[in-house]
N, C-alpha and C positions, 0 to 999 in steps of 0.2 A: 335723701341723704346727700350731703353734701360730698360732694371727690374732691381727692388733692390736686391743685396742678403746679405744676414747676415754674407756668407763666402769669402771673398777674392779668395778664389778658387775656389769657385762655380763661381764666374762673372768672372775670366779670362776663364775658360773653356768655358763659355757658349761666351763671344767675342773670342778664339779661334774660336770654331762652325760657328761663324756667319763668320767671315772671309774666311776659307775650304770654307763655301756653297760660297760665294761671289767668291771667287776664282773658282772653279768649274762650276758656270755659266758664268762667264766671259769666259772659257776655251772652253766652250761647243758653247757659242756665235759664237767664233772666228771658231772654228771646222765647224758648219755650214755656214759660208757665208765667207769664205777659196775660194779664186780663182783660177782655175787653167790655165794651157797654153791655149790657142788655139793648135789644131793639123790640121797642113798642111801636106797633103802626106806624114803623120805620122813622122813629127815631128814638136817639139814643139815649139809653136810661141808666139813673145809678145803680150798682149792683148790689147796693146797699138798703137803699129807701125805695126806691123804684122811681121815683122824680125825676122828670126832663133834667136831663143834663144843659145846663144853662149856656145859650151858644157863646159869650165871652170866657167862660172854659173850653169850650172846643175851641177855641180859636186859638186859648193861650197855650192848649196842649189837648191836641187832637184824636189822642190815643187815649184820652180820661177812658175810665171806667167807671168812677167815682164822683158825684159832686163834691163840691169844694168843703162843704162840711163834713162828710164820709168820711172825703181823704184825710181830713186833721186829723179825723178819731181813730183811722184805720193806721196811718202814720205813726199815732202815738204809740196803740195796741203795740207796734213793733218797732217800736223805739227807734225811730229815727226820723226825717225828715227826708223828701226828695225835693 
């Protein structure tokens, strides 16, 4: 709910605030429920097909879970792109 204020400054700061926090749980969201690989014979696999996660994925982004075809399909399922 938005409050009145009488300063033009007091209400952008106070919708600043509200965005930080909005932001910040949105952040903390994703931080816990963050996928990570499966580990086969210690290394890392999609969680999707089970296939070596291919190392110029790791490299490009180290936190895959997913091979790079997973991630398209898994992406699209929820409509979006990262």
């Amino acid at each position: 709910m938005l409050e009145r204020f009488a300063d033009p400054i007091d209400a952008a700061s106070d919708f600043t605030d509200r965005l930080n926090q909005s932001a910040i749980e949105r952040e903390l969201t994703q931080t816990k429920t963050t996928e990570k690989p499966l580990m086969i014979d210690g290394l890392p696999c999609c969680r999707d097909c089970g296939n070596t996660i291919p190392i110029n994925r790791l490299e490009a982004k180290p936190d895959a879970a997913r091979c790079t075809e997973c991630q398209c399909v898994h992406d699209k399922k929820k409509g979006g792109y990262r």
